[in-house]
C-alpha positions, 0 to 999 in steps of 0.5 A: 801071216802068209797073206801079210808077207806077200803082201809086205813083200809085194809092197817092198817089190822084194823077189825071194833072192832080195829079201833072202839077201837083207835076211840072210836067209836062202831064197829057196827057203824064203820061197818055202815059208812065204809059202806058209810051208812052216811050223814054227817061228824059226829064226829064218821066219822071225829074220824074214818078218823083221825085214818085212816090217810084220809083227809076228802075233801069237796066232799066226803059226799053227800048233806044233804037232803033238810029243808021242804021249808017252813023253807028255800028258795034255795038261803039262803040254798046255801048261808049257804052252801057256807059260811060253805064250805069256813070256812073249811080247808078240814080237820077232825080236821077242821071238828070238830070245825066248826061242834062245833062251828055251833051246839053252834050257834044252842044252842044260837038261841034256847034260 
């Protein structure tokens, strides 16, 4: 994925200011995730994608580390996994509205 964003990026002659700008993103930021340093398709990288004219695809970002197994069991975590990949159309815009979606899960299950 990161190969593809800079070469995006190179193609569209964008510095990290500019394309930071048509995302709406900090160009400190931009900086960090054309770097790769990421762990998750936040809004920031799925903004910086659509700009870039990359599909994000269900194998571009690595794992997220493991929950304290005191707060899942394997099983359950893959079964989540599962369930979150097959809600996916691989797309940044999907991306969006499922991350939505889950954090307004989150916001119900914390009341």
């Amino acid at each position: 994925m990161v190969r593809r964003m800079q070469a995006a990026r190179g193609r569209l002659g964008l510095s990290y200011a500019a394309l930071g700008e048509r995302a709406g993103v900090d160009a400190s930021q931009v900086s960090r995730i054309c770097r790769g340093e990421y762990a998750t398709f936040s809004d920031s990288v799925v903004r910086i994608c659509t700009v870039l004219g990359e599909r994000l695809r269900s194998g571009d970002a690595e794992p997220l580390p493991a929950l304290p197994a005191a707060r899942r069991t394997d099983a359950a975590w893959a079964k989540l996994e599962r369930s979150v990949r097959s809600a996916w159309d691989e797309t940044p815009a999907g991306a969006e509205r499922l991350a939505k979606v889950i954090a307004a899960v989150g916001e119900i299950g914390r009341r």
